[in-house]
Legacy VTK file of the C-alpha trace (Angstrom):
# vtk DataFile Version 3.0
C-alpha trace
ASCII
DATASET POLYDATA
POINTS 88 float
118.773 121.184 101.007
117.485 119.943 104.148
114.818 122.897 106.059
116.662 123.142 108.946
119.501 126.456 108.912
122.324 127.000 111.281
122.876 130.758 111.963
125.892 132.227 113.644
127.598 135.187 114.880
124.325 136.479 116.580
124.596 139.116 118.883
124.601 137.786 122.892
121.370 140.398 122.789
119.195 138.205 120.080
115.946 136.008 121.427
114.055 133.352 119.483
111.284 135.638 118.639
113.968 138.016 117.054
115.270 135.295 114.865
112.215 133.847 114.057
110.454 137.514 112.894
113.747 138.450 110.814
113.533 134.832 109.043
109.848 135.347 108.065
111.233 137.748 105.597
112.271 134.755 103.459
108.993 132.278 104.367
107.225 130.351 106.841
109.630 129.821 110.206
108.492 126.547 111.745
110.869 126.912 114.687
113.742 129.726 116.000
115.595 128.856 119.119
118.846 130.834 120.241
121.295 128.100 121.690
121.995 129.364 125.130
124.253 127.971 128.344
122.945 125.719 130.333
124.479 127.316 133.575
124.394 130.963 133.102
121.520 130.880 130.333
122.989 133.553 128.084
123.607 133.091 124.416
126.238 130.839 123.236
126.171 133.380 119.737
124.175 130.971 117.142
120.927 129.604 117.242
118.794 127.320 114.520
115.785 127.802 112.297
113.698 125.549 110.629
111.970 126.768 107.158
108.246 125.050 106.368
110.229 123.921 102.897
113.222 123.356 101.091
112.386 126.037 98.761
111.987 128.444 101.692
115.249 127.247 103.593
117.564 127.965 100.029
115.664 131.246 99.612
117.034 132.426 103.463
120.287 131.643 103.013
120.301 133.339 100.154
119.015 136.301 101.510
119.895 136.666 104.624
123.684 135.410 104.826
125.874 138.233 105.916
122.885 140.318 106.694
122.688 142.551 110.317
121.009 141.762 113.064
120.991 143.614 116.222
124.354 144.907 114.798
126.249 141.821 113.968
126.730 140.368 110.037
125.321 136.746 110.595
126.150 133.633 109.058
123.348 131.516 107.415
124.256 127.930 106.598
122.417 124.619 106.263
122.354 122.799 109.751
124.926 119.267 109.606
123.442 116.609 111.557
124.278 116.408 115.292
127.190 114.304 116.247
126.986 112.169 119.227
129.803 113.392 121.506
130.139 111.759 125.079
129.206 113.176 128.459
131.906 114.091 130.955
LINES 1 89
88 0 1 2 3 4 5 6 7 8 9 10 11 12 13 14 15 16 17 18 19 20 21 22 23 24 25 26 27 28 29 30 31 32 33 34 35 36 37 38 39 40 41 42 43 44 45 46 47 48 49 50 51 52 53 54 55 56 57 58 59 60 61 62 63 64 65 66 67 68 69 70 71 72 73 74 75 76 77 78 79 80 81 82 83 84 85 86 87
């Protein structure tokens, strides 16, 4: 399992230091960042974390899949690689 975690479904209300303090419940957070628009900077709704291990990464999912924050059930999931998509 690779240490980096998608999470989805966040509330529009969530900021990285939310998500990275509710992740420290299942380890060390090595980065949170809430994936916002680049024109209106609000919250696109998910966001990524990055666990300091493998161990660490497995345990969050675990944990914290389906759990609420800020009022909304997230979705914890290992992160797929980025795909390359062209500019328009």
């Amino acid at each position: 399992m690779a240490t980096k975690l998608f999470v989805g479904s966040l509330s529009w209300g969530v900021t990285d230091d939310q998500l990275k303090d509710f992740f420290s419940a299942a380890g060390t957070v090595v980065s949170a960042k809430v994936i916002t628009d680049r024109d209106t900077n609000r919250s696109k709704g998910f966001g990524f974390v990055e666990m300091s291990s493998d161990e660490e990464a497995k345990k969050a999912v675990d944990q914290l899949n389906n759990q609420e924050l800020d009022g909304r059930a997230i979705n914890v999931s290992e992160a797929r690689p980025r795909e390359e998509r062209p500019r328009y």
